[in-house]
py3Dmol code that shows the C-alpha trace and the ligand (Angstrom):
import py3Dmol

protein = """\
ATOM      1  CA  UNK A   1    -102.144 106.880 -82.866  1.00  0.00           C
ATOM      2  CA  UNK A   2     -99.795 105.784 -80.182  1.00  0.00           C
ATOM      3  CA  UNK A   3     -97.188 103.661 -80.531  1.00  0.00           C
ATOM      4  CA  UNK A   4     -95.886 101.724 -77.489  1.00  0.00           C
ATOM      5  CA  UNK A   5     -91.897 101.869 -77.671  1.00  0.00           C
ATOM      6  CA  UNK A   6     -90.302  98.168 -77.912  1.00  0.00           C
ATOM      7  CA  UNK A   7     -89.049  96.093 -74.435  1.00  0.00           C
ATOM      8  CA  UNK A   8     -85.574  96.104 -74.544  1.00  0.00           C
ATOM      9  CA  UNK A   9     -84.553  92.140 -75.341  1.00  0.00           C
ATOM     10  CA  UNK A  10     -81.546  92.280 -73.137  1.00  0.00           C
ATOM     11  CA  UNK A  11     -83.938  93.401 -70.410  1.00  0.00           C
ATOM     12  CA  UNK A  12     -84.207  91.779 -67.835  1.00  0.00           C
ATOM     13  CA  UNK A  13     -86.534  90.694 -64.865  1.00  0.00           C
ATOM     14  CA  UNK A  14     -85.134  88.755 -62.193  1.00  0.00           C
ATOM     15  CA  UNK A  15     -88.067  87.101 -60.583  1.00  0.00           C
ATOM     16  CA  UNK A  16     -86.907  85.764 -57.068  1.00  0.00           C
ATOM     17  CA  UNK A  17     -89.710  83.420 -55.442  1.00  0.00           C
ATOM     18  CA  UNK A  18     -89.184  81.588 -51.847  1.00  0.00           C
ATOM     19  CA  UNK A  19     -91.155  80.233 -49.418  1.00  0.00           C
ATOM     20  CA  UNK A  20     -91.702  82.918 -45.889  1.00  0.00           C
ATOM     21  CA  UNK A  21     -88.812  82.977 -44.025  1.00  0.00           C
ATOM     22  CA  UNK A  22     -86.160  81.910 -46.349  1.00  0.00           C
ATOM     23  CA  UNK A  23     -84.469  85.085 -46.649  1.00  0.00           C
ATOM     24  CA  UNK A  24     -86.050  86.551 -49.712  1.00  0.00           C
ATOM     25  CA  UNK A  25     -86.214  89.990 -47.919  1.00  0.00           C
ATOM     26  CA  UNK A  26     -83.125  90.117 -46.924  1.00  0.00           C
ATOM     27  CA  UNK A  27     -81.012  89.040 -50.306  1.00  0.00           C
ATOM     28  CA  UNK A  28     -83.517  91.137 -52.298  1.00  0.00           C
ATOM     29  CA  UNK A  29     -82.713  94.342 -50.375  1.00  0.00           C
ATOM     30  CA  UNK A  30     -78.626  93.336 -50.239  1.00  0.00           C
ATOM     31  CA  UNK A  31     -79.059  92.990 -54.187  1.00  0.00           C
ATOM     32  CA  UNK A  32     -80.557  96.508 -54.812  1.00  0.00           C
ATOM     33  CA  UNK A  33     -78.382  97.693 -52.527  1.00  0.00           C
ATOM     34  CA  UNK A  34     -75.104  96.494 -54.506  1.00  0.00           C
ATOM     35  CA  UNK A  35     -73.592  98.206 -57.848  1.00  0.00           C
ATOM     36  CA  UNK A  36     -75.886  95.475 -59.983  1.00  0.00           C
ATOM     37  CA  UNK A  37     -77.881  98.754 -61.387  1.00  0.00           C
ATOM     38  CA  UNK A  38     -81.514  96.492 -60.346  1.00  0.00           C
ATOM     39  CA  UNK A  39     -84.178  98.635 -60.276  1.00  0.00           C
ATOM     40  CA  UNK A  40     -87.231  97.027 -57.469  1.00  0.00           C
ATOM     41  CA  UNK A  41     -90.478  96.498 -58.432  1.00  0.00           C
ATOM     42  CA  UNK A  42     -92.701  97.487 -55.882  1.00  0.00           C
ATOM     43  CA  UNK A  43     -95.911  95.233 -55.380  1.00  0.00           C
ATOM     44  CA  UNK A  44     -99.154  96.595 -54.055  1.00  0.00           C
ATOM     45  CA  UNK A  45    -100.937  94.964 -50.932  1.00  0.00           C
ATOM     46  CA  UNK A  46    -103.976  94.529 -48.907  1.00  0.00           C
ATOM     47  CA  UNK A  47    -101.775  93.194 -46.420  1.00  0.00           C
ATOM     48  CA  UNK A  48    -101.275  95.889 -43.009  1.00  0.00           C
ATOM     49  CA  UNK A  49     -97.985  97.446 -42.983  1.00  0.00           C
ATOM     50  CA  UNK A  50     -95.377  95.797 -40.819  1.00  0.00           C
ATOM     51  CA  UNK A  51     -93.204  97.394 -38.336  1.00  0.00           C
ATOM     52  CA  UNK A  52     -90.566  99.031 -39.856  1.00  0.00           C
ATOM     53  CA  UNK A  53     -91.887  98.586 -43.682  1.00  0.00           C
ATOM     54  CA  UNK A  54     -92.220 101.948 -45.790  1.00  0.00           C
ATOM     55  CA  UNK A  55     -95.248 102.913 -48.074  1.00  0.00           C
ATOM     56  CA  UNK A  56     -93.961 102.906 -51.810  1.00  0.00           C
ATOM     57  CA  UNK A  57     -90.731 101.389 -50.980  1.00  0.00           C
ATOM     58  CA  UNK A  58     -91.534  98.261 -49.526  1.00  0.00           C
ATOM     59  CA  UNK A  59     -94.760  98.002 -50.654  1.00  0.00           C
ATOM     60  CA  UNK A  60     -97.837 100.173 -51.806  1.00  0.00           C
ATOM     61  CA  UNK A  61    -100.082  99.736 -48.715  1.00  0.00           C
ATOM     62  CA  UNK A  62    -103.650 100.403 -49.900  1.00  0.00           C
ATOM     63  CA  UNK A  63    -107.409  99.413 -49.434  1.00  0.00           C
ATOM     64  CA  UNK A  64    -109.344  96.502 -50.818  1.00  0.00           C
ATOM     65  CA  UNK A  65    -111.274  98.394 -52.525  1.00  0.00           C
ATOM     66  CA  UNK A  66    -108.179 100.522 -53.794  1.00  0.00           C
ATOM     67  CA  UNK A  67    -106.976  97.032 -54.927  1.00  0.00           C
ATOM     68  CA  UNK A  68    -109.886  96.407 -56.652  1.00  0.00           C
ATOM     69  CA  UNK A  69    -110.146  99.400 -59.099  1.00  0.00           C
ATOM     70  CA  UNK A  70    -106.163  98.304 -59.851  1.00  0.00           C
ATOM     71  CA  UNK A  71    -107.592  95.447 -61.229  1.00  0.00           C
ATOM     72  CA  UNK A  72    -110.331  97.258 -63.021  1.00  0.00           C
ATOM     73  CA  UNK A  73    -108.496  99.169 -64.763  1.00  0.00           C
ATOM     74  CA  UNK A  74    -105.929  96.880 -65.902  1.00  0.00           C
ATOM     75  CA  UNK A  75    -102.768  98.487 -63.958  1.00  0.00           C
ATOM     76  CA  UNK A  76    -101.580  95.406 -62.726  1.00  0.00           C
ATOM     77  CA  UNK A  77     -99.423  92.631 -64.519  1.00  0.00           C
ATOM     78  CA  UNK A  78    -100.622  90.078 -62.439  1.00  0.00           C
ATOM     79  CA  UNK A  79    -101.927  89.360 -59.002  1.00  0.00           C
ATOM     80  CA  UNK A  80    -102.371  86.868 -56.665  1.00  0.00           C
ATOM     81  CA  UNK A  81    -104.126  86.287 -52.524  1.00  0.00           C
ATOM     82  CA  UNK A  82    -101.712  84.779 -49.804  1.00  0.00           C
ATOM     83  CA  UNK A  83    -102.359  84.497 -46.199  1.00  0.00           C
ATOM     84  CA  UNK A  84    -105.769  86.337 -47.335  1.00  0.00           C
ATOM     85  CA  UNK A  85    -104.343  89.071 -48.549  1.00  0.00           C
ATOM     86  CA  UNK A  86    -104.027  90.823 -52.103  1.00  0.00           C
ATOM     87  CA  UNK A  87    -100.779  91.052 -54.005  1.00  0.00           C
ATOM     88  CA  UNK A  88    -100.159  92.465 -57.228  1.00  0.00           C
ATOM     89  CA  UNK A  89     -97.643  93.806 -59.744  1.00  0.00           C
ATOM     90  CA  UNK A  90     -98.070  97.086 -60.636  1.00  0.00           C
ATOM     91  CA  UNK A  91     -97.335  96.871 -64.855  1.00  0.00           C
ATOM     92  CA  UNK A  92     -96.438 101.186 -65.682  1.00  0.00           C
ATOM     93  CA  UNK A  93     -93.117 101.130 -63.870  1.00  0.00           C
ATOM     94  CA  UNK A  94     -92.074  97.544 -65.246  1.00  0.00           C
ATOM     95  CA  UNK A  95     -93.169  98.244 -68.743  1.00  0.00           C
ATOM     96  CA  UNK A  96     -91.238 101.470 -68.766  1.00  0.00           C
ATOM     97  CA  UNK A  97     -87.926 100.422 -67.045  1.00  0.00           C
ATOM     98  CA  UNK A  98     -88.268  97.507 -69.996  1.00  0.00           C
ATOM     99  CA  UNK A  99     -88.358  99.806 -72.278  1.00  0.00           C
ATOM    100  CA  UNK A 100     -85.306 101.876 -71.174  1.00  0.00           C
ATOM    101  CA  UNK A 101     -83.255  98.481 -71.256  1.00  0.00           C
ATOM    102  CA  UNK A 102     -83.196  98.015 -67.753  1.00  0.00           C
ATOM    103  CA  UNK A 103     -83.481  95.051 -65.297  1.00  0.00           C
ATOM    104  CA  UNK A 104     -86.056  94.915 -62.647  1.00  0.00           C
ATOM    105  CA  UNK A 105     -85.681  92.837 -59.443  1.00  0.00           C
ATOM    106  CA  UNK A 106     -89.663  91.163 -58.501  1.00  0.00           C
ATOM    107  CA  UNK A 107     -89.730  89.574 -55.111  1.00  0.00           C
ATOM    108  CA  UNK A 108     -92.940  87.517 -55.823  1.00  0.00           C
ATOM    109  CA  UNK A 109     -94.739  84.017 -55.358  1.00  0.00           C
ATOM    110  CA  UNK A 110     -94.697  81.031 -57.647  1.00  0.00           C
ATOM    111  CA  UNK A 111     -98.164  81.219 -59.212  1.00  0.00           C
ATOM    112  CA  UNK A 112     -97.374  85.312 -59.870  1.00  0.00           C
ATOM    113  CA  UNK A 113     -93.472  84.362 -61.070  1.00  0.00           C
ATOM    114  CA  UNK A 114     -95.320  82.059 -63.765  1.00  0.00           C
ATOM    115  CA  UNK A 115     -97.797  84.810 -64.980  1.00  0.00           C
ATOM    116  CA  UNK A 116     -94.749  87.239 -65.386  1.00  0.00           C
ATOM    117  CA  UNK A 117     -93.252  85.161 -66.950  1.00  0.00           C
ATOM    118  CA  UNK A 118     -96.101  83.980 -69.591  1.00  0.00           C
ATOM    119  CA  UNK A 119     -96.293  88.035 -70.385  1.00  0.00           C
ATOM    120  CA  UNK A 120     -92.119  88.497 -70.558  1.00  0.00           C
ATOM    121  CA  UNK A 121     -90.751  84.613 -72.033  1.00  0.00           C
ATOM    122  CA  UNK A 122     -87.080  86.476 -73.091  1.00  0.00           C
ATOM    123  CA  UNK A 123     -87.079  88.447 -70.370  1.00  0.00           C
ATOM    124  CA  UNK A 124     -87.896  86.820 -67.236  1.00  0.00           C
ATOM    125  CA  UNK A 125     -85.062  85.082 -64.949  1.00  0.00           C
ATOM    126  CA  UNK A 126     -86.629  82.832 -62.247  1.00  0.00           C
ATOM    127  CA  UNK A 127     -84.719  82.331 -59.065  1.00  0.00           C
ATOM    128  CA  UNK A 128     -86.078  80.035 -56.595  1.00  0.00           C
ATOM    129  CA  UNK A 129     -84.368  79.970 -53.155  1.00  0.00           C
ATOM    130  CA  UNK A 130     -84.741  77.416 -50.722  1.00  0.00           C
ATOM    131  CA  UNK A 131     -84.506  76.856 -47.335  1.00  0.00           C
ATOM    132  CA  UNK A 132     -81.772  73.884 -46.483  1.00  0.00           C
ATOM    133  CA  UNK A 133     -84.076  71.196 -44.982  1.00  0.00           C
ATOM    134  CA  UNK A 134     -87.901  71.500 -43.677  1.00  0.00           C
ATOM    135  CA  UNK A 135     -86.932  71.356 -39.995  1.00  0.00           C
ATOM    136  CA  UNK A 136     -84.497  74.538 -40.730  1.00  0.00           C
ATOM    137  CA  UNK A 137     -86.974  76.241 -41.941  1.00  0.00           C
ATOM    138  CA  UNK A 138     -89.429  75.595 -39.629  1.00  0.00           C
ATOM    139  CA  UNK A 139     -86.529  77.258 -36.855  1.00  0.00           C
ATOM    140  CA  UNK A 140     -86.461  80.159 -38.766  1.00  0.00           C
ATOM    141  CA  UNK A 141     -90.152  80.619 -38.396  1.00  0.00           C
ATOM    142  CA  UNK A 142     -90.170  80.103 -34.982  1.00  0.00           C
ATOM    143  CA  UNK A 143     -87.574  81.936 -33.485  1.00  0.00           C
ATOM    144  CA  UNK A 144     -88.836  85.076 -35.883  1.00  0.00           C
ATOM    145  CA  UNK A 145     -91.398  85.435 -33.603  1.00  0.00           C
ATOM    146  CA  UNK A 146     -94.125  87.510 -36.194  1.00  0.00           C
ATOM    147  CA  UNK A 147     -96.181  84.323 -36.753  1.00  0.00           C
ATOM    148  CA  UNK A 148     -98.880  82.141 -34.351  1.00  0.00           C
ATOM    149  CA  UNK A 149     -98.400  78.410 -34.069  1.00  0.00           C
ATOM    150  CA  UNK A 150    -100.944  78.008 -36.191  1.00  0.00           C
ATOM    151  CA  UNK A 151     -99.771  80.267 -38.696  1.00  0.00           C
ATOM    152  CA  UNK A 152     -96.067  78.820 -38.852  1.00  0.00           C
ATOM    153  CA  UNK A 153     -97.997  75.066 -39.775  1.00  0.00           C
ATOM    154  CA  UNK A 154    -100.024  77.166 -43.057  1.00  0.00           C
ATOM    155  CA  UNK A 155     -96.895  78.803 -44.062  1.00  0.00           C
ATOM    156  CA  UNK A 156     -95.087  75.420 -43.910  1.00  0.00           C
ATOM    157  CA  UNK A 157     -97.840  73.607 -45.624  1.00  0.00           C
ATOM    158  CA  UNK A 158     -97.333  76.688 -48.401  1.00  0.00           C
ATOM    159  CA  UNK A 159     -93.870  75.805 -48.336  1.00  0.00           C
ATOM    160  CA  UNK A 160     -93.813  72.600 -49.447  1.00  0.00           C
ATOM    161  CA  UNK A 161     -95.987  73.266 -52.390  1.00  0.00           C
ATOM    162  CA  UNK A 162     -93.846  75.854 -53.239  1.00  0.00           C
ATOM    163  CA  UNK A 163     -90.635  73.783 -52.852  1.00  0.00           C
ATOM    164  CA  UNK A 164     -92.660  71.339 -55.310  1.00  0.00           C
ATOM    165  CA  UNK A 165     -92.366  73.564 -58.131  1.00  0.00           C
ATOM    166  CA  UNK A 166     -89.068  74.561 -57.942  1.00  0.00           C
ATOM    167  CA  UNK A 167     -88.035  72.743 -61.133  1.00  0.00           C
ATOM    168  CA  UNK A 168     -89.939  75.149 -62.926  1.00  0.00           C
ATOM    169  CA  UNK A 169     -87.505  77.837 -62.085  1.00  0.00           C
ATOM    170  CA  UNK A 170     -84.015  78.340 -64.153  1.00  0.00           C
ATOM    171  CA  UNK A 171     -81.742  78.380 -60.415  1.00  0.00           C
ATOM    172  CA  UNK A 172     -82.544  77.319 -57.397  1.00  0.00           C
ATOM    173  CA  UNK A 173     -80.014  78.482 -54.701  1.00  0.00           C
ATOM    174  CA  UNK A 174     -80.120  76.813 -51.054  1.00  0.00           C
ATOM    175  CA  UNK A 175     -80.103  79.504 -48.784  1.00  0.00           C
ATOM    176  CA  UNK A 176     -77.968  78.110 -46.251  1.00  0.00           C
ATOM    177  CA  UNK A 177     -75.965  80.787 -44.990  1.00  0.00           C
ATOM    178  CA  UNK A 178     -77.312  84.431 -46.274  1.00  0.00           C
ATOM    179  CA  UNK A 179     -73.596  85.505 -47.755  1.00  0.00           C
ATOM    180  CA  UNK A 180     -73.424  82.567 -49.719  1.00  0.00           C
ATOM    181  CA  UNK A 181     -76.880  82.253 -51.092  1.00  0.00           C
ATOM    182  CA  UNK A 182     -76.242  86.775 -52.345  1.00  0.00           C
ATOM    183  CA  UNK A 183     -73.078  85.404 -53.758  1.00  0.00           C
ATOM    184  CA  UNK A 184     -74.382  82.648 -55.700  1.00  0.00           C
ATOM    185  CA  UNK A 185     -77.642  85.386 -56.438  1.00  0.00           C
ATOM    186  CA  UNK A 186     -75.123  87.761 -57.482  1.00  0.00           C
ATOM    187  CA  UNK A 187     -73.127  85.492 -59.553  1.00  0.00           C
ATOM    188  CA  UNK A 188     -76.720  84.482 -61.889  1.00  0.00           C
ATOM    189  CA  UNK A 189     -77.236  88.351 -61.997  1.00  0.00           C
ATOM    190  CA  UNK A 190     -73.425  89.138 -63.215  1.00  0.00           C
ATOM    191  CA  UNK A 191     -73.961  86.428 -66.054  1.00  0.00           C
ATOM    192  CA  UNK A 192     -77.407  86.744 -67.223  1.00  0.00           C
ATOM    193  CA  UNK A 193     -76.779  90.824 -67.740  1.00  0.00           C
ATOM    194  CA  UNK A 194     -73.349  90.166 -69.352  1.00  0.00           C
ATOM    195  CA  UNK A 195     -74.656  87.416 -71.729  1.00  0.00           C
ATOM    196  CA  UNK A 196     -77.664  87.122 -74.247  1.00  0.00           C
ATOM    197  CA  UNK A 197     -77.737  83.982 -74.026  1.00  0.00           C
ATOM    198  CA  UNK A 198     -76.533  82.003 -70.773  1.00  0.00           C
ATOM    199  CA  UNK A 199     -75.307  78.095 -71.487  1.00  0.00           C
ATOM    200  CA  UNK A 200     -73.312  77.160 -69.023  1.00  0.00           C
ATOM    201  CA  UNK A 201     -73.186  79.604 -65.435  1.00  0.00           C
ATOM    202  CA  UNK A 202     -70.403  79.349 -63.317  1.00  0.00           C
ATOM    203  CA  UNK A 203     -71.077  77.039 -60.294  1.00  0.00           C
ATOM    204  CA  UNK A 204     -70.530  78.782 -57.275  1.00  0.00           C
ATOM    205  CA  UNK A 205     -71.733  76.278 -55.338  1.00  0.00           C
ATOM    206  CA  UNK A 206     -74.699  76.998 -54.033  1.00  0.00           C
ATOM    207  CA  UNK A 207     -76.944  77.343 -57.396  1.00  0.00           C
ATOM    208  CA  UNK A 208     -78.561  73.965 -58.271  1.00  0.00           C
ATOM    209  CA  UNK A 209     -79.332  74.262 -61.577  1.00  0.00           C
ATOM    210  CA  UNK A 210     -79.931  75.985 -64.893  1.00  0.00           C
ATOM    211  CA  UNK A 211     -82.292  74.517 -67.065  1.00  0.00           C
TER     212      UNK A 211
END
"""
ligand_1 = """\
24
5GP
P -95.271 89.077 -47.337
O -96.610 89.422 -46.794
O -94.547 88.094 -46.466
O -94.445 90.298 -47.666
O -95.498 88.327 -48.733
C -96.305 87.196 -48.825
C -96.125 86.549 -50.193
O -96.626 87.403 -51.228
C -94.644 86.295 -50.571
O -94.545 85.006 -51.167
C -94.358 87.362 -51.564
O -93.334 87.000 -52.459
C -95.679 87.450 -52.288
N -95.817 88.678 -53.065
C -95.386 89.914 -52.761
N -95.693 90.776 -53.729
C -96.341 90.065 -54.692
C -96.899 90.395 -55.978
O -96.864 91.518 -56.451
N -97.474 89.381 -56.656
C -97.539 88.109 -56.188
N -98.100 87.198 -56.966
N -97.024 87.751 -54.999
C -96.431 88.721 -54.255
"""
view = py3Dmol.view(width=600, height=400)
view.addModel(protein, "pdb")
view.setStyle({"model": 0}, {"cartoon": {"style": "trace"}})
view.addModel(ligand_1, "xyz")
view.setStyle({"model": 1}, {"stick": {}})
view.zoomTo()
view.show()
């Protein structure tokens, strides 16, 4: 008989969800970077590799079919399609870092940042970030250059039912300016790891709301 060790209950998983071209990239990778001892989670994807993007570190590039068998055989936590693509969470390196007490950083969409968190209730942290109005947003996508005309109205479409259901996440932090938003990230990171159980965060401004 095996027995599966225990999740740590002080584990925890920061789930950070945001609609494209908010900044989620960029605050997830200055997190990991930083002394917060985060370990990434890294999905899998149908999606082609971008320029610049590294297999197993930004994401595990692989094959529909490879995709498929994932799901077969149970190795993900959950998964989800976006911009007709596959995206999933692979479950052995999460359950294990859980189970050495560690916290995980998951860069991941609303409808998969729900099903983590159905599997992980004491674990999971839920950070939202938002862009500061619509027509910022819209900028952003525009002057990135990586998406069509017609693409930029989808994701915006996306957006706004993701924006919808950000009450369902414990912060929400406006990215309006990409040092503040990591401070304020940093800051809900700093006091969920140091505390059990979080009452009242500091306000550093930029972080909405705990529920
Ligand atoms: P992108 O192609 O821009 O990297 O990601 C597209 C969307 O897929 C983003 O909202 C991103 O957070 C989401 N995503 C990335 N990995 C996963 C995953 O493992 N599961 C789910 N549900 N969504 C993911």
């Amino acid at each position: 008989m095996t027995l599966t060790p225990k999740i740590k209950p002080n584990s925890k998983i920061f789930i950070v969800s945001a609609p494209s071209g908010c900044g989620k990239t960029t605050l997830c990778k200055k997190l990991l970077k930083d002394k917060l001892k985060l370990y990434q989670s890294v999905s899998a994807t149908t999606r082609p590799r971008r320029k610049g993007e590294r297999n197993g570190a930004d994401y595990f590039f692989m094959s529909a079919e490879e995709f498929i068998r994932m799901i077969d055989t149970k190795e993900l936590l959950e998964y989800e399609e976006n911009f007709g693509f596959l995206y999933g969470t692979p479950k052995k390196l999460i359950e294990e870092l859980l189970q050495k007490g560690k916290n995980v950083l998951l860069s991941i969409d609303v409808k998969g940042a729900m099903n983590v968190r159905k599997n992980y209730p004491q674990n999971s942290v839920l950070i939202f970030v938002m862009p500061p109005s619509m027509d910022e947003l819209k900028k952003r996508l525009e002057t990135r250059k990586a998406d069509t005309a017609k693409s930029i109205l989808s994701r915006l479409k996306i957006a706004k039912q993701e924006i919808a259901e950000r009450d369902k996440y414990d912060y929400v932090v406006v990215n309006d300016s990409i040092s503040a938003a990591y401070k304020a990230m940093k800051d809900i990171i700093v006091l969920e790891t140091e505390s059990t159980s979080p009452s009242n965060p500091k306000n550093s401004g930029m972080v909405l709301r705990r529920h």
